[in-house]
C-alpha positions, 0 to 999 in steps of 0.5 A: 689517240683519245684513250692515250691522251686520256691515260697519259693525263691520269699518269700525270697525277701520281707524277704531280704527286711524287714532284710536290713531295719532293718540292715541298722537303727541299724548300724546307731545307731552306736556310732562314724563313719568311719572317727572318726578315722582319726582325729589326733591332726593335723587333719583339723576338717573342712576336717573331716566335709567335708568327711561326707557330702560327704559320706552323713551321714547327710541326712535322714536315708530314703534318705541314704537307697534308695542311698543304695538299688539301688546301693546294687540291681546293686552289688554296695555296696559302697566303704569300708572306711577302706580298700578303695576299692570296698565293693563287691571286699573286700567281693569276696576276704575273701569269696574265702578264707572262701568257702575254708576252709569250704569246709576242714571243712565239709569234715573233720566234715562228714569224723569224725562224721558218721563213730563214730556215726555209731560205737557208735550205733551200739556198744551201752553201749561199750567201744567204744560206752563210749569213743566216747560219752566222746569225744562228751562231751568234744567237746561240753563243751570246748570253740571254742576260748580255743580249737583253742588256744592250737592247736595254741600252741601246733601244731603252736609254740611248734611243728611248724607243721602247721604256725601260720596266712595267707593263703599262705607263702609270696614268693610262686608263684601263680599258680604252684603246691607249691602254691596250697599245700601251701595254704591247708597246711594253711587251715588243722589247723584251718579246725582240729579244726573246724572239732572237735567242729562240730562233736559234733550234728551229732554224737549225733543224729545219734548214737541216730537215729541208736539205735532207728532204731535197733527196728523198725519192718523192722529190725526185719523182716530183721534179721528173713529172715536171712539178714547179719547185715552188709546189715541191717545197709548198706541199711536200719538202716543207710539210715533212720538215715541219714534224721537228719543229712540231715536236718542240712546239709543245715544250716551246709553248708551256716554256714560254708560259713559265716565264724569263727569269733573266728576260723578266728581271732584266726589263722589270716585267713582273711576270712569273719568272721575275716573281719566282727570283723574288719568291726565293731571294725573300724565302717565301715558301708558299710562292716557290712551292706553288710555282714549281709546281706549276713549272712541273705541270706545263713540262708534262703538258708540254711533252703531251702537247707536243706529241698530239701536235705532231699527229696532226702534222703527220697523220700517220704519227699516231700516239701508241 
């Protein structure tokens, strides 16, 4: 297994390779460039002129692409035209804020889908079992931008339980308990509606995996030794219904970390998806490349990781 992980992590490196090439020729396809925007009926179009030959737009796009992995392969992604600052600090900043909220997510995803996916199979054709599965349905048809505007109207404007944008009031001091309360108090909104979109699958297989495994063999053979269903779904069905969710908990995990653009941009969370929407919108190359770089890295990740945590579920899945 180790050797596995050891030459699928090196494989990862000419994959990274070929996803950058590709990344950095299609954001120079973009129309305009960072400094369209600066230029005002006052502006010098001389100065203009100036910017871009120093940031070296007209050199070759092979001669902008080596500048640009040498410095990217010693943590230097250049410096954000808009925000004026170091990429890699802008990307540290949103992404503390993303890992955060992701974290709220998945819990709330996990502590709401299993236990309903659980009641759903093993209560099959149920009242519960129907009402959970309409809510399924539910979850899954209404838009993540819809879903996020009610909760922003109803929970945000109308009962002004939870506040509207940012990650933390303006005037709580950092590093006290307020401070810290303050900010999960920020994150339960956006985190809820998440959580209600993103149960959607796992409830779904895992209702399906558990009404399967109630005919497999070992339960029958359980149940005709006299073991307390309890036990039977305790140790046996719910174990081997947890290897689908595990193959997406990888892809679950580094997706989460990537960030909501609509979720983000919706509630005003500065997080990594509100910023990749900004990066675009401003043409602020050096931000977009870095990003979906980065995207491009957490989905091979996340297929690694979801392949080693299902070898733990099931040790007798092993990686090949």
């Amino acid at each position: 297994m180790w050797k596995t992980i050891v030459r699928r992590t090196l494989l990862m490196i000419p994959q990274m390779f070929v996803l950058s090439l590709i990344i950095f020729i299609l954001a120079k396809q973009m129309p305009g460039d960072p400094f369209t925007g600066l230029i005002t009926p006052e502006t010098d179009p001389s100065r203009i002129e100036e910017l871009r030959i120093q940031a070296g737009f007209y050199d070759p796009w092979y001669v902008q692409y080596y500048h640009w992995v040498t410095n990217a392969l010693q943590g230097d992604f250049g410096q954000s035209y808009t925000y004026k600052i170091a990429v890699s600090t802008l990307i540290g900043e949103r992404a503390l804020n993303t890992f955060w909220l992701a974290l709220l997510s998945a819990i709330l995803v996990y502590a709401i889908a299993i236990p309903l996916g659980m009641i759903a199979g093993r209560k099959q054709d149920s009242l519960y079992d129907k009402s959970i599965t309409l809510y399924s349905f539910i979850s899954y048809a209404i838009p993540t931008f819809v879903l996020g505007l009610i909760f922003l109207y109803i929970f945000g404007y109308r009962l002004m339980w939870f506040p509207t944008s940012g990650t933390v009031d303006v005037g709580v001091e950092p590093g006290t308990m307020e401070y810290y309360w303050n900010r999960i108090y920020h994150l339960i909104l956006p985190a809820m509606t998440y959580a209600i979109l993103g149960t959607t699958t796992i409830i779904q297989y895992l209702r399906s995996e558990i009404i399967d495994a109630k005919t497999q063999d070992y339960v029958k053979t359980a149940r005709s030794k006299g073991v307390p269903m309890k036990r039977i779904y305790r140790r046996h069905i719910f174990r081997n219904s947890l290897l689908p969710i595990a193959a997406f908990l990888g892809f679950t995990i580094t997706g989460l970390l990537g960030g909501s653009i609509f979720i983000e941009t919706i509630f005003g969370f500065p997080g990594m998806g509100q910023l990749f929407i900004h990066s675009i919108t401003s043409r602020d190359y050096s931000v977009i490349t870095a990003l979906v770089m980065l995207y491009g890295f957490l989905a091979l990740l996340g297929s690694l990781l979801s392949d080693i945590i299902m070898s733990i579920v099931d040790p007798r899945i092993r990686i090949d």
